[in-house]
N, C-alpha and C positions, 0 to 999 in steps of 0.2 A: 745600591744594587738590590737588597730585599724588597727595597719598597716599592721598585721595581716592576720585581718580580707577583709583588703580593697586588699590586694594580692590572698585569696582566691577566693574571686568574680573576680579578674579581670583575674585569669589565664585563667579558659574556656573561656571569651572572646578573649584571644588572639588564642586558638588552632581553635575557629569557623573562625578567620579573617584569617586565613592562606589564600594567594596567590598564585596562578597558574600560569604557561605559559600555551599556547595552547598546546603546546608537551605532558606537564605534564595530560594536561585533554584528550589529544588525543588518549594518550598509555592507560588512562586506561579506556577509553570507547574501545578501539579497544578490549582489553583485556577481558571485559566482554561481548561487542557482540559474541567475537569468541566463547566463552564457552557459551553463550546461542545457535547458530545456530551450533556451530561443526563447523571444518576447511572447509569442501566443501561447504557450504553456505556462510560463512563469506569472501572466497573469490569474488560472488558475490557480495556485497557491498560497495560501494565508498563515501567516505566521502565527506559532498557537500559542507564543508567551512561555513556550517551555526548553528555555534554553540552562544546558549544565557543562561544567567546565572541571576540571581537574586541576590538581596545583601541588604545588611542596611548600611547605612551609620552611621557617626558618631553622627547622631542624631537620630538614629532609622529608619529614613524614607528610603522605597523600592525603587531599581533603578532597572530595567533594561538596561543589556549593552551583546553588543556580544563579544562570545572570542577573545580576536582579535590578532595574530601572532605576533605582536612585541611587547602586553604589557600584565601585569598580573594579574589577576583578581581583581577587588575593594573592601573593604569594606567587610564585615560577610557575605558568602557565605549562600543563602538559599536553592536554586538547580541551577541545570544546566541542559540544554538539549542539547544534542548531536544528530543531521540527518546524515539518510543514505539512501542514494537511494540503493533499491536492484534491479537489474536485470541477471537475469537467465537463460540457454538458458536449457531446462530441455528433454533432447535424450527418455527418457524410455516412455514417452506418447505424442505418434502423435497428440491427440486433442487437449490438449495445452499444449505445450511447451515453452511458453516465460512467464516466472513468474516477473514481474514488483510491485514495489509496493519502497514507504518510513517507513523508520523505527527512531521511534522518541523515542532516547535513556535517561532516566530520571537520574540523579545521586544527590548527598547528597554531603554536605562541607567535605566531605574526600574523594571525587570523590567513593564511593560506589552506586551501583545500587540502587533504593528506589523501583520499580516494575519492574516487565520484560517486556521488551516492546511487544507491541501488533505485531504481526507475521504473526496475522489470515489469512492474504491473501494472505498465500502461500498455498497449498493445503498440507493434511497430507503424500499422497503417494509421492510426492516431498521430503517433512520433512523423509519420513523412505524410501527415494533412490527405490524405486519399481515401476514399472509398473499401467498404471492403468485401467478401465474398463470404458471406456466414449467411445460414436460414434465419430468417426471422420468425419471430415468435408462431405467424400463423402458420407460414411455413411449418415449422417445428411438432404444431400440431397435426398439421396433415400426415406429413411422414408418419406419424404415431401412429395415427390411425391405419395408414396405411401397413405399416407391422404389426398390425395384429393389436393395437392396444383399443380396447374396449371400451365405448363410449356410458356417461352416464348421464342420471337425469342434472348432474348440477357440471359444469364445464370444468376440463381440468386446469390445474395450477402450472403455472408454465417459468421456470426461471432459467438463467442462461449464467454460467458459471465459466471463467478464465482459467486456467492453470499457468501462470506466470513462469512455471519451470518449461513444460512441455509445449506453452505456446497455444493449447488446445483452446478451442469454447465446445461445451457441451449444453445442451439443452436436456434440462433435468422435469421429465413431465410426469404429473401425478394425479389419480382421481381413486375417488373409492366407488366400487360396485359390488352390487350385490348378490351373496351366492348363489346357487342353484340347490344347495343344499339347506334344511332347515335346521341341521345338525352345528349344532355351538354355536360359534359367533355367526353372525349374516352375512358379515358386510368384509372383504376384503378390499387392503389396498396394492394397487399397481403403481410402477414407475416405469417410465422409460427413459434411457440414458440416451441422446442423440447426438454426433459432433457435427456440430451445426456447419464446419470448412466442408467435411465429407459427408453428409448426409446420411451417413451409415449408423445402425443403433448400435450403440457398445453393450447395452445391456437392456434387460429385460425380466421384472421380476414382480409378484404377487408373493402378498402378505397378510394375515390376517391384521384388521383394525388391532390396534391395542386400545384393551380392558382401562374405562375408567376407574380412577384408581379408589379406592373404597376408604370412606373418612370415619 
């Protein structure tokens, strides 16, 4: 009857200590990213060789160790995390088109997904393959121009920034021009903040260049 009992307790410790290769953790993180993103996004993603797993030892105590290609995983798996760089080169929207970002894949001691990993910073008209309604760059510079922002003799820097929380894009434009004044420094810089969905400026501001720094 102990011996039993001491085989029932120790079976589920043996199915949690099961051991992996990295193949084995590799196919089936591949396999769940694909069915999270669909085949055209999942071909974006490249696996960066930086995978790390949790475990207990034979006394209980937590280790961390990376997966590593030639050996198997140690000890009662607790999770594992599998990276992926995503990059994108995305045709159907001129404003931005290059969707960059890491995808940090969660799994469980039988290599199951335990959350879906965070995505956010793809945009959604990417995620449903469409077209999308933002200003483009040049666009971006007209509007400027057209509020008030001041043209100079060298063209301005123009980037286009996501906020993955709020969903926004902003077009962040910059140039330096020269003061009217001959008093301190010459040269100020201007910015304008644009939301490239609403074509509205969020902001609008001048700065003095900053002082090369003296060695």
């Amino acid at each position: 009857m102990k011996r039993l009992l001491f085989l029932l307790v120790l079976i589920p410790s043996l199915v949690h200590a099961q051991h992996y290769t990295r193949r084995e953790i590799r196919e089936s993180a591949d396999t769940i990213l694909q069915n999270v993103l669909g085949n055209r996004l999942f071909e974006a993603c490249t696996y960066t060789h930086k995978g790390y797993y949790n475990y207990l030892d034979s006394t209980g105590k937590s280790h961390y160790a990376m997966v590593d290609k030639h050996k198997k995983t140690k000890g009662t798996i607790q999770s594992i995390i599998m990276t992926y760089n995503f990059n994108y080169n995305y045709s159907k929207c001129a404003a931005y088109n290059n969707i960059t970002g890491v995808i940090h894949l969660q799994m469980n001691n039988e290599l199951g997904m335990v959350l879906s990993p965070d995505i956010s910073f793809i945009p959604s008209f990417v995620i449903d393959n469409t077209g999308c309604r933002l200003a483009t760059k040049e666009e971006g510079i007209e509007l400027a121009y057209k509020n008030g922002f001041k043209a100079s003799k060298k063209g301005p820097v123009a980037m286009i920034d996501y906020d993955k929380t709020t969903k926004q894009f902003t077009w962040n434009i910059a140039n330096r021009i020269q003061k009217d004044s001959t008093l301190q420094k010459k040269y100020i810089v201007q910015t304008i903040r644009i939301n490239a969905g609403t074509q509205k400026v969020v902001s609008y501001t001048k700065a003095p260049k900053a002082a090369k720094p003296q060695y």
